[in-house]
C-alpha positions, 0 to 999 in steps of 0.5 A: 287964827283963820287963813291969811288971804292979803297982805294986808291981813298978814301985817295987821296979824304980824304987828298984833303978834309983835307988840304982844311979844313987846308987852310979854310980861317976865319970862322965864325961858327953859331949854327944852332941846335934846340935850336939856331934855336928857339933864330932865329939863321936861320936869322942870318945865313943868315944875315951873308952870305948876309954881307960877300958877300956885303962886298966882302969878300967872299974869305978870311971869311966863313961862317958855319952853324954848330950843337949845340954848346952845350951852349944853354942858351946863343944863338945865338952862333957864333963862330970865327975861328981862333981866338976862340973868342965866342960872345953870344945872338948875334943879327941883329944888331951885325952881320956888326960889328962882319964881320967888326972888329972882322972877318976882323980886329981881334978886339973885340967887349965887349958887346958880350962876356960872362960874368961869374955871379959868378966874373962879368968877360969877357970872351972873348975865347970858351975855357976859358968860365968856362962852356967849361973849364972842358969839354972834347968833344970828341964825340961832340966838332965836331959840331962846326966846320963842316956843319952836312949835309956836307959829304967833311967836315966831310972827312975833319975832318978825317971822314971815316977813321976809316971805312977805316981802320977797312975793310982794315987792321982789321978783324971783330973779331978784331973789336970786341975784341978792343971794349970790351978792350976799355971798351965802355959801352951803353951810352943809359942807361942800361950801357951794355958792348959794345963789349959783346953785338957785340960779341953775335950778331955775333955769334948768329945763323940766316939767317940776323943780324941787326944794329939799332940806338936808337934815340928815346930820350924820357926823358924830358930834354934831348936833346943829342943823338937828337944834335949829329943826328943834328949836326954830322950824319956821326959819327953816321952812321960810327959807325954803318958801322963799327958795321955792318961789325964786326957783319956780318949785311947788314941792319941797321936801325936809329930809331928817334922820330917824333918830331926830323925833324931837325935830321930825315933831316940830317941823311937822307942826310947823308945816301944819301950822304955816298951811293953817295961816295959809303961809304954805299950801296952795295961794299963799298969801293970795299971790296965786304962788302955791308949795307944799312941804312933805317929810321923809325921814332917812335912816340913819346913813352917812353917804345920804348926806351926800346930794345925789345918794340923799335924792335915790333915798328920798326916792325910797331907793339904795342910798348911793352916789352917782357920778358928778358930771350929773348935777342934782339942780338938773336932773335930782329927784324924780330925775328933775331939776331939784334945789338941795340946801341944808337947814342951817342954809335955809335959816340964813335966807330969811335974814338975808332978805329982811336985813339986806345984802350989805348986811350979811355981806358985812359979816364974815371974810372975803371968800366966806359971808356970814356966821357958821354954827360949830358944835364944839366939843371933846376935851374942852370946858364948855361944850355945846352949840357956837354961833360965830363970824366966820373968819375968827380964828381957832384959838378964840372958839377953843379957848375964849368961847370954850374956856380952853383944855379940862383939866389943865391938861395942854391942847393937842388937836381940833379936828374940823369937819366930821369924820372925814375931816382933818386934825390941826395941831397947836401951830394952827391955833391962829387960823381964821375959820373959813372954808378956803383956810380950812380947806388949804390946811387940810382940813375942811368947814363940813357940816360945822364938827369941832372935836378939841383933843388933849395930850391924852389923845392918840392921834393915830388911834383917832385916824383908825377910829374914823377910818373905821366910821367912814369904812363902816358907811362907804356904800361899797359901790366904787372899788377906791372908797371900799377897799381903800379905806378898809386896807387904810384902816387895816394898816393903822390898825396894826401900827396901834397894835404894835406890828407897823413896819417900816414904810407903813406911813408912805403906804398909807400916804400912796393909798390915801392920795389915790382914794382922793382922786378916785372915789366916785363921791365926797365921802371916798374924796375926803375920807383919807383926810383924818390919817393925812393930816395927822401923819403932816402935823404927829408924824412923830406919833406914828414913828414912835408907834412903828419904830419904839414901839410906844403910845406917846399918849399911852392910849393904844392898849398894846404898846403900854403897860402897867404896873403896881409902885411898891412905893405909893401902893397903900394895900388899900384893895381899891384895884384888886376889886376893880380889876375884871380878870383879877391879874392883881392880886395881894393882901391888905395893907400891903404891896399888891401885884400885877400878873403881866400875863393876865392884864388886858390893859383896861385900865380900870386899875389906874381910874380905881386908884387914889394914891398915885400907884399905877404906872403906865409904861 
C-alpha cells in the first residue's frame, strides 16, 4: 500500500479493506497472546496453515493469528468463524479433524468443546460460554478477530476512522470537550478524569507537549494493557493520534516493560506501519498535523507505574517520584507540559469518537463510564482476561463469568487493585465495580487486579506477602514508605511466625494510617491497604495468630503441625519418599512416624499422600 496523502484516499482505502474483511471466507482464529503461546499455540498455527494448504483449501478457510482471546485457562483457543464455534486445549492432533469437518463440513467435534463445571454441559458457541456470556468487550473483543500486526485488518474492522473523523470535521476542543462529556476515566489506577487532564495539558504553557502510553503494568497478576499492546496495537496508537492532535503535541512516547517482547514487537510494527500509510509521522492525512511515536521500554519497576517516576525514567534517570503539587500535564517530561494515559485509556478514545458520547456514556454507572478489562485469577474456574460494564457487581465477575471457587472449596476474599490494593470478604460479594465503591470499601479499581481467594488463604499471610512486594519496590526516597512498610512488614511477620503480641493489630493499624497520609507518592499512599482492609474484614485471623497461636487456614508454617493417622496410614511409603529431610520414617505396610523435631512443615507429605493419613494441626 502507498502513502495516504487525502481523505479521500484514506476512505477509498478503508471501504476496500472493509468489504474484504465482509467477504473473508472461513476462518480459523488462533490465540497467539503470551498465554496461548506458552500452551504451544505457535505450532499450532503453523500446523494449521500447513493442513489448509495440504488440503487445498487455501481459498475458501483462512487462517488467523490473532491476540488473546482473554480465556487463558483454557488454551489453546481456536476459534471458527462464522460459525462462532470454540474449541479449547486444542492440540496436534485435532487440527485435521478441526480443517476437515468443522471448517469444511461444519460439524462438531464434542470432545473439544467447553464444558461448564458447575452443570457438567457442553458448550459448543463463544458467546454461550458463561465466561463470555456477560461480557462486554468493547476495547478488547477485537483481538480475536484481526492479526495484531496487520495494519489492513484493522482498516478492515473501521480502524482509523475515527482519526479521520477527528482531523477532518472536529476541532481539538471539541475533542476535548467529547471526552469529559463522556466521562472516561483513567483506567490506569488513579480514576483521573480523562478530559480534564487533556484539558490542562493544553492550555499549559510551553515550548512542546508530550503524549505517553504507560505500559508499564507492574502488578502481579495482571495482564491486561500488556493483551491489549499484544493483540491490537493500533487501537492504542490511534488513540494517542488523537490525543496528540486535541493536546497540540507532535511526540508521543509508549513506555512498556521489558519483560513484554511480544508487545514491544507489535507496537513497533504498528508504528512502522501507520507511518508507511502516512497515518503517523509528518502530514498525516495532508492535514499538515505531524506526530511521531518513539519507544522506551522500562525495566521492570513498580513505582514507574507512578506519573511523575515514569517521566524521570522516560528521561533515562532514577525512577522516583516527586512531589504532587508539580503536576505532569505542566511540567512532565523534559519539564514540559506532557499528557500521560495508560493503554487501556488510549484503546477507548477511538470508540468514543466514532460511537458517540451518549453511547459511551450509556454504559457503566453515575460516576464511572464504560467497561473495565480485569484480569481475573487465583483460586477461581476460569481465569483469564474479562471485559465488563462497570458497576456489575463482584459476585457476578467471580462466580457468573468466572464459574466460582475450584474445587468446591468456599469463597474467602478477592483482592482488588494490585498489591497495594484491598481484600473484600464475602459480605462485600454484592458491591458494584467502580472506583467510587471500590475505593469507599477500602480497596481500589487500580490497573483492573482481581485475585479470588478460598478458605485455604491465609489472609495475614497475603498482607505480609504484599507488603513484602511493596517493601521490595518502594524507591526508599520518602522516610514514611521505606521504614513504614518495612516495620509493617516486619510485625506481620512475626505474627505468621508465631511471636505476634498483644497490641500488634493497633500498631500496625497507627503505622498504617500514618503511611497513607504521609508518603510522598501512591505507592507509599496505598501501601498499607492490603493489611488494613484484611485487619477490617479477618480481624478474627489475626486474633487467632496472635492469641492461639493458630492458622485458621493452616498456611503459616510455624503455627501448624503434622502428624501420621495410625488409622488411615496404609504403610504404603508414598510420604517417606517424598519427605526431603527424611523426619518420616517406618516400614512397609505398617503405621509410618513423623519425627516433630525434624519436620520443616513443607507439606510434601500431605500433597504425596492418597489415603487421607496426614493431619494438619
Amino acid at each position: 500500500m502507498t502513502k495516504l496523502n487525502t481523505r479521500e484516499e484514506f476512505e477509498k482505502l478503508s471501504a476496500e479493506m472493509k468489504a474484504k474483511t465482509a467477504a473473508a471466507p472461513t476462518t480459523i482464529s488462533i490465540c497467539g497472546g503470551t498465554g496461548c503461546l506458552a500452551y504451544g499455540a505457535a505450532k499450532i498455527i503453523s500446523a494449521f496453515e500447513a493442513e489448509v494448504e495440504k488440503q487445498g483449501l487455501s481459498g475458501s478457510i483462512r487462517v488467523l493469528a490473532t491476540g488473546c482471546h482473554g480465556f487463558c485457562e483454557r488454551g489453546p483457543l481456536v476459534l471458527i468463524q462464522p460459525l462462532g464455534v470454540l474449541y479449547t486445549r486444542v492440540q496436534d492432533k485435532h487440527i485435521a479433524r478441526i480443517v476437515t469437518e468443522t471448517a469444511k463440513d461444519g460439524k462438531i467435534i464434542e470432545e473439544l468443546l467447553y464444558v461448564d463445571p458447575q452443570t457438567n454441559e457442553k458448550i459448543t458457541k463463544e458467546e454461550d460460554i458463561p465466561f463470555y456470556k456477560k461480557q462486554m468487550r468493547i476495547v478488547f473483543g477485537d483481538n480475536g478477530s484481526i492479526r495484531p500486526t496487520s495494519i489492513e485488518d484493522y482498516l478492515g474492522i473501521g480502524g482509523y476512522s475515527a482519526l479521520a473523523k477527528a482531523l477532518f470535521t472536529m476541532k481539538p476542543e471539541q475533542i476535548i470537550d467529547d471526552i469529559k462529556k463522556s466521562g472516561l476515566r483513567g483506567r490506569g489506577g488513579g480514576g483521573f478524569p480523562t478530559g480534564r487532564k487533556w484539558e490542562s495539558c493544553r492550555k499549559a504553557p510551553g515550548e512542546m507537549r508530550y503524549v505517553v502510553c504507560n505500559a508499564d503494568e507492574g502488578d502481579p497478576g495482571a495482564y491486561m494493557d500488556r493483551s491489549v499492546l499484544e493483540g491490537n496495537p493500533h487501537s492504542v496508537l490511534e488513540g494517542m493520534i488523537i490525543g496528540a492532535y486535541a493536546i497540540g503535541s507532535s511526540e508521543g512516547y509508549v513506555y512498556v516493560r521489558n519483560e513484554y517482547p511480544l508487545a514491544c514487537e507489535n507496537i513497533r510494527k504498528a508504528i512502522d506501519a501507520a507511518e508507511e500509510l502516512g497515518l503517523l509521522g509528518d502530514n498525516i492525512l495532508g492535514t499538515g498535523f505531524s506526530f511521531k511515536v518513539f519507544i522506551t521500554k522500562g525495566g521492570g519497576a513498580f513505582v514507574c507505574g507512578e506519573s511523575s517516576a515514569l517521566m524521570q525514567s522516560l528521561e533515562d534517570k532514577l525512577g522516583e517520584p516527586r512531589a504532587k503539587y508539580i503536576h505532569t500535564v505542566e511540567r512532565g517530561f523534559r519539564d514540559m507540559p506532557t499528557n500521560l494515559n495508560n493503554v487501556e485509556t488510549w484503546a477507548n478514545v477511538p470508540l468514543i469518537i466514532n460511537r458517540g458520547v451518549e453511547w459511551f456514556t450509556s454504559i457503566g454507572t453515575e460516576k464511572s463510564k464504560g467497561t473495565k478489562i480485569f484480569s481475573l485469577v487465583g483460586k477461581i474456574n476460569n481465569t483469564g482476561l474479562v471485559e465488563v460494564p462497570m458497576g456489575m457487581s463482584l459476585r457476578e465477575i467471580i462466580f457468573d463469568i468466572g464459574g466460582g471457587i475450584r474445587d468446591g472449596k468456599k469463597f474467602k476474599a478477592v483482592q482488588t487493585g494490585g498489591p497495594s490494593g484491598g481484600c473484600l470478604g464475602e459480605k462485600d460479594l454484592d458491591l458494584a465495580v467502580d472506583f467510587d465503591v471500590l475505593s469507599e470499601h477500602g480497596s481500589m479499581m487500580g490497573s483492573g487486579g482481581m485475585i479470588v481467594m478460598d478458605e485455604s488463604t491465609c489472609m495475614v499471610d497475603v498482607a505480609r506477602y504484599f507488603l513484602a512486594f511493596l517493601e521490595q519496590e518502594s524507591c526508599g526516597k520518602c522516610v514514611p514508605c521505606r521504614e513504614g512498610v518495612k516495620q509493617m512488614r516486619k510485625i506481620l511477620e512475626d505474627i505468621t511466625k508465631g511471636k505476634g503480641k498483644e497490641g500488634d493489630v493497633e500498631l500496625l493499624i497507627s503505622i498504617g494510617e500514618t503511611v497513607k497520609a504521609a508518603s510522598l507518592c501512591a505507592l507509599g499512599q496505598s501501601a498499607p491497604f492490603p493489611v488494613l482492609s484484611t485487619i477490617k474484614n479477618f480481624r478474627d485471623e489475626y486474633d487467632a495468630h496472635i492469641k492461639d497461636k493458630k492458622c485458621p487456614a493452616k498456611v503459616c508454617k510455624s503455627l501448624i503441625k503434622f502428624t501420621i493417622s495410625k488409622k488411615n496410614c496404609t504403610g504404603c511409603g508414598a510420604c517417606l519418599r517424598a519427605c526431603p529431610v527424611k523426619a518420616i520414617t517406618g516400614e512397609k505396610k505398617e503405621t509410618h512416624v513423623l519425627n516433630q523435631k525434624l519436620c520443616i512443615q513443607c507439606g510434601t507429605c500431605l500433597e504425596s499422600c492418597k489415603f487421607d493419613a496426614i493431619i494438619v494441626k
